[in-house]
C-alpha positions as CSV (number, residue, x, y, z in Angstrom):
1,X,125.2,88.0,126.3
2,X,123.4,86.7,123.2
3,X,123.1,83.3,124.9
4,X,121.8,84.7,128.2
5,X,119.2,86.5,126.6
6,X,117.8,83.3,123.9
7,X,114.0,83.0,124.2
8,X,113.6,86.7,125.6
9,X,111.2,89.5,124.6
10,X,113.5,92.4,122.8
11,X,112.8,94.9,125.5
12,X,113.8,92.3,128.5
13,X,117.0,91.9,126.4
14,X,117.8,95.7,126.2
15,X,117.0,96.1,130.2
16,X,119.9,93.0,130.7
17,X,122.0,94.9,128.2
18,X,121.6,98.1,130.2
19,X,122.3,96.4,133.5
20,X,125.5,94.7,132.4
21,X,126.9,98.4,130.9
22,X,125.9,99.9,134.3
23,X,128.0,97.3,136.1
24,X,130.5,97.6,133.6
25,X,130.7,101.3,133.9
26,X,131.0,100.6,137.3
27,X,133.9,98.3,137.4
28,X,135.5,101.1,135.5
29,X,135.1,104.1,137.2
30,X,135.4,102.7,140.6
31,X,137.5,100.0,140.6
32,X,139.7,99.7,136.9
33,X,140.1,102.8,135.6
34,X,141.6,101.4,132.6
35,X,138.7,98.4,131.8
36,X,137.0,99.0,128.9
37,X,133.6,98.2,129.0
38,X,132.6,95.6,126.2
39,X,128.9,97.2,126.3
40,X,130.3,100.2,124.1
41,X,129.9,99.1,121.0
42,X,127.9,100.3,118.4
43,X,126.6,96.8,117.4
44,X,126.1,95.2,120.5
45,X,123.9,98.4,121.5
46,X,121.6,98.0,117.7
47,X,121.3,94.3,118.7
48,X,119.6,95.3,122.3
49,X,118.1,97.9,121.2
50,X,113.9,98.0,122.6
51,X,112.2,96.7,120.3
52,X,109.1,98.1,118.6
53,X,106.1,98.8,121.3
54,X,103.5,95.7,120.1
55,X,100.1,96.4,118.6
56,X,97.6,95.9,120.9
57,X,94.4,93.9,120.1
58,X,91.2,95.6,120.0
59,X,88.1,93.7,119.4
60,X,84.9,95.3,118.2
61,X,81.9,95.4,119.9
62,X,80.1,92.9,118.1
63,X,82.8,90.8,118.6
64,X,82.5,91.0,122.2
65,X,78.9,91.2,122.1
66,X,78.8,87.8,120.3
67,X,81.8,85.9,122.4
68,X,79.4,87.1,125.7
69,X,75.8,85.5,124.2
70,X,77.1,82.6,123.0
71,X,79.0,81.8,126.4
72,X,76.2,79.5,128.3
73,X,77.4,78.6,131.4
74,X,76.5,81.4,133.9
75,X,79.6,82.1,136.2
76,X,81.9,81.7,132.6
77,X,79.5,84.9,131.6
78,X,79.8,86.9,134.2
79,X,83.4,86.6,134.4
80,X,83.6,87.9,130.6
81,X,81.4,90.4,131.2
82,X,82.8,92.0,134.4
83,X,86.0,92.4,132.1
84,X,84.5,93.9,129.3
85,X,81.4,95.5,131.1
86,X,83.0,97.1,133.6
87,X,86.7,97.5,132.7
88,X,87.8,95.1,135.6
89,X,91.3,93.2,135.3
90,X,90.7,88.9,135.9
91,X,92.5,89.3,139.2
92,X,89.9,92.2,140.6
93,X,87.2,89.8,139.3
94,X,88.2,86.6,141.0
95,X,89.3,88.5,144.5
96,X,85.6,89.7,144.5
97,X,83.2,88.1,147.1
98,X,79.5,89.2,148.2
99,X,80.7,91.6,150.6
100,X,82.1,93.6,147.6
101,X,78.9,94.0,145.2
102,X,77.1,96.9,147.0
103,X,73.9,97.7,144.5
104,X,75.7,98.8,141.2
105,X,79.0,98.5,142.4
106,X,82.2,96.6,143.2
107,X,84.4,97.4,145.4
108,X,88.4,96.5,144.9
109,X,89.6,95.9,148.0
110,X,94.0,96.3,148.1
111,X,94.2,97.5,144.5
112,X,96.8,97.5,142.1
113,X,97.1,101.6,142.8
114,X,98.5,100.2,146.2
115,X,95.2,102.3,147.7
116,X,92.9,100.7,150.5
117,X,89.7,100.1,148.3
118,X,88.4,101.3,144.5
119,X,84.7,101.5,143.4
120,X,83.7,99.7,139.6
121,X,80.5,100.7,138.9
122,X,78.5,98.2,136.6
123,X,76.4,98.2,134.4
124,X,72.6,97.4,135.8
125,X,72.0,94.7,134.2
126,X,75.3,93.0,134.9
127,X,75.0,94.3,138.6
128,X,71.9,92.5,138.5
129,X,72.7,88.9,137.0
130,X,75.5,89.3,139.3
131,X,73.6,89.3,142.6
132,X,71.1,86.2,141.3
133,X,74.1,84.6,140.7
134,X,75.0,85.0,144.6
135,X,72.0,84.1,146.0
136,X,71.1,81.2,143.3
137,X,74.3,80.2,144.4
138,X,74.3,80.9,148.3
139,X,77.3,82.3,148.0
140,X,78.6,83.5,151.8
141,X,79.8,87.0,152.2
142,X,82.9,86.6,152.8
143,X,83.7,83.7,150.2
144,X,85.0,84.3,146.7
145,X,82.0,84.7,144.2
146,X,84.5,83.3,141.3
147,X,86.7,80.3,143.6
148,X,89.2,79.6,140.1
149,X,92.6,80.1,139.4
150,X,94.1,82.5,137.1
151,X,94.8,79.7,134.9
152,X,91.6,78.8,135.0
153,X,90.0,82.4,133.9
154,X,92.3,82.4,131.3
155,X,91.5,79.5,129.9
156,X,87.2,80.6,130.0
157,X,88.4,83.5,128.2
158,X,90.3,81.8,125.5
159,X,87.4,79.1,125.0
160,X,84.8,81.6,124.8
161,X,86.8,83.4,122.4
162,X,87.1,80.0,120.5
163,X,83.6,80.0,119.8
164,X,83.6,82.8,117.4
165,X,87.0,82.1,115.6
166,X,89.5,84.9,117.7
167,X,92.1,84.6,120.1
168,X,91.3,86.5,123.0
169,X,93.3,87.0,126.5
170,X,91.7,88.2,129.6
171,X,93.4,92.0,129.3
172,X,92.2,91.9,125.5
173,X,87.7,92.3,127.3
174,X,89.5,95.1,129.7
175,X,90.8,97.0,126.5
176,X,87.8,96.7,124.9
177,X,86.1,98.4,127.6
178,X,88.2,101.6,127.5
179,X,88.1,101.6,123.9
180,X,84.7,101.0,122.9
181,X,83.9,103.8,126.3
182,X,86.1,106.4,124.6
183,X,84.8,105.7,120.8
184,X,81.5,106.4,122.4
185,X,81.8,109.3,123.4
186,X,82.8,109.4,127.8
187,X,85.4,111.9,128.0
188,X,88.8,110.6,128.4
189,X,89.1,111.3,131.9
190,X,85.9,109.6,132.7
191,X,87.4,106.9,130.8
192,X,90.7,106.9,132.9
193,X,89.6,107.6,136.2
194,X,86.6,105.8,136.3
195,X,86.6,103.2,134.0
196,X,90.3,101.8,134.0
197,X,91.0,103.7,137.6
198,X,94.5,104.8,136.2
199,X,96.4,107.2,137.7
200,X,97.5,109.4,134.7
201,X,95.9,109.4,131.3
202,X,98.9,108.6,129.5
203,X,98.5,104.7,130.5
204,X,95.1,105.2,129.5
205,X,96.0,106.5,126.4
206,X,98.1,103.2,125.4
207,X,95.1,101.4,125.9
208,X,92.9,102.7,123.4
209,X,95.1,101.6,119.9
210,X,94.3,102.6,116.3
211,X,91.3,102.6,114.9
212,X,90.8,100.2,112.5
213,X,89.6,101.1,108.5
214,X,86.1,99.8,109.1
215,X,85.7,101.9,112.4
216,X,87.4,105.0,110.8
217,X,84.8,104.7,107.8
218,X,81.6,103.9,110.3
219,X,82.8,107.5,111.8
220,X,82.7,108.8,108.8
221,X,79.6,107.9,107.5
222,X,77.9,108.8,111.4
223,X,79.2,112.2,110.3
224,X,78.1,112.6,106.3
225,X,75.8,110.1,106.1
């Protein structure tokens, strides 16, 4: 089992674990009534055991702010800043084509929520860089605005982030989004529903991390003074 599972994340492992016992229990309850199933053992359930949910990244505003200015090339921008502006995940960004941008907002055509369309709603002056960039660009209606791979946002996201010394993926700008929205202030629904266009605010709530010493302090002297 050990074997099988080399080179696996801890929580794929305990999913194979759980599999196999089900089988097992299987075997044993329908077929053997006298196998034993090798799953039961208190080791070999503490060494597949889920591991420890990972810390997610949050990156401060600045940060973003800074990874966004110093990003030249126009259609790299925009890309960043649909993710971190408007809370958009890299594959709603690069399905997106003129038909979509309707004044300050996108629409999401076959969304992850498996419903028909979703509205993002930018802000104005990314709404607006976003349209030059169509017609600058003579982009037709029905042709991807963005026409790159995922591989290739990836690797704009991971460059741009390059430039000011931090390792950033793609999900790391939509994060930011929700986070930096809720730490401002929008109500958590707004934030959820909205923003991230989740479906319960428990997901949301995953998204938004710990706050970090710094930020807890900043709070605390917006309070006191």
């Amino acid at each position: 089992m050990s074997t099988v599972s080399d080179g696996t994340k801890q929580n794929t492992k305990k999913l194979r674990f759980i599999l196999l016992s089900a089988f097992c229990n299987f075997v044993k309850n329908s077929l053997d009534p006298s196998f034993q199933n090798p799953c039961d053992n208190p080791s070999l359930r503490r060494l597949f055991r889920a591991g420890r949910p990972a810390q997610l990244k949050i990156l401060e505003k600045d940060i973003v702010d800074e990874i966004i200015f110093r990003t030249q090339k126009q259609r790299n921008r925009l890309i960043l800043e649909l993710m971190a502006r408007g809370g958009m995940r890299v594959g709603e960004v690069l399905k997106l084509t003129p038909m979509d941008v309707e004044d300050r907002k996108a629409i999401i055509r076959d969304p992850k929520s498996g419903k028909e369309a979703e509205v993002v709603f930018l802000p104005q002056k990314v709404a607006d860089r976003l349209r030059r960039y169509i017609r600058e660009n003579e982009i037709n209606p029905n042709i991807r605005i963005f026409p790159i791979t995922y591989a290739g946002a990836r690797l704009i996201v991971k460059k741009a982030g390059n430039l000011v010394g931090v390792h950033v993926k793609p999900h790391d700008l939509r994060r930011h989004a929700a986070t930096y929205a809720s730490r401002s202030g929008t109500p958590l629904e707004i934030v959820s529903k909205v923003l991230l266009r989740h479906a319960n605010l428990s997901t949301t709530q995953r998204y938004l991390g710990k706050i970090s010493d710094a930020e807890a302090m900043r709070w605390i002297d917006n309070l006191y003074g």
